[in-house]
N, C-alpha and C positions, 0 to 999 in steps of 0.2 A: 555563129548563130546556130542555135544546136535547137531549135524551137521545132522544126518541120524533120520530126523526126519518121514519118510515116513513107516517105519517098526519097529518091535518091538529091544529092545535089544538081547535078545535069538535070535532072528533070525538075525540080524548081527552076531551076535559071530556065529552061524555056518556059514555065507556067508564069512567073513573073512577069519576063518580056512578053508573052503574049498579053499578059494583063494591062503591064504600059502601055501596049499599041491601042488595045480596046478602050482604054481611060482616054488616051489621047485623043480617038475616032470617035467617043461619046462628047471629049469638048468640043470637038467641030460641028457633030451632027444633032447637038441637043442646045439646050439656055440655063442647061441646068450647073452653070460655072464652078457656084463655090466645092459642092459636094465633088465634080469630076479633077477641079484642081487640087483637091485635099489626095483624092483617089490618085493622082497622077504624082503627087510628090511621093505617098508613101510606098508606091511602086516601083519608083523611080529607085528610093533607097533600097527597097527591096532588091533588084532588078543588079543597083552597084554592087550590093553586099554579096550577093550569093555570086555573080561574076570575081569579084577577087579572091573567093572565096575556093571554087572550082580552080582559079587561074593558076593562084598562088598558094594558099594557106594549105590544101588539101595537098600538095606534092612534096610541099615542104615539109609536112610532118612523115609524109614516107621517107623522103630522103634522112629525116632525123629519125628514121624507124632505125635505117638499114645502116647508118654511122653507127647510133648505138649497139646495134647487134654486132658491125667490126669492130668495134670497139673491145667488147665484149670477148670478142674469140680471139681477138689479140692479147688481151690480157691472159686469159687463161693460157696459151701459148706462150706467155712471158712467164709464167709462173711454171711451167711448165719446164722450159729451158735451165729455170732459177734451180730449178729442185733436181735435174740430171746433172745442173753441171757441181751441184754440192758433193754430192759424191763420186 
């Protein structure tokens, strides 16, 4: 979800979760149901998305940063090897 681009991810995931706690605290302390249970679902997805997001998604593309990049200087190293051992 590449939408909240103005802040970092950790800092979404706590503005969300705060959000959820506040939607929640407004259906306990208010009557006002359907609008705080709409508010509480779409936080809630918020809330999952940006937590997996942080958890998993965001390290995995480092890790597939940093394969690519050995990847990468291994090959040139094999091409490398290819061409001193031709002559």
């Amino acid at each position: 979800m590449e939408r909240f681009l103005a802040i970092s991810p950790k800092s979404q995931m706590w503005l969300f979760h705060t959000a959820l706690a506040l939607n929640i605290l407004g259906m306990v302390l208010t009557d006002m149901w359907l609008p705080m249970v709409v508010g509480t679902i779409v936080t809630t997805y918020l809330s999952i998305d940006v937590m997996v997001r942080v958890r998993y998604v965001l390290p995995m593309k480092k890790m597939m940063r940093d394969l690519e990049h050995e990847n990468a200087s291994l090959r040139r190293k094999m091409t490398d090897v290819e061409e001193t051992s031709v002559y």
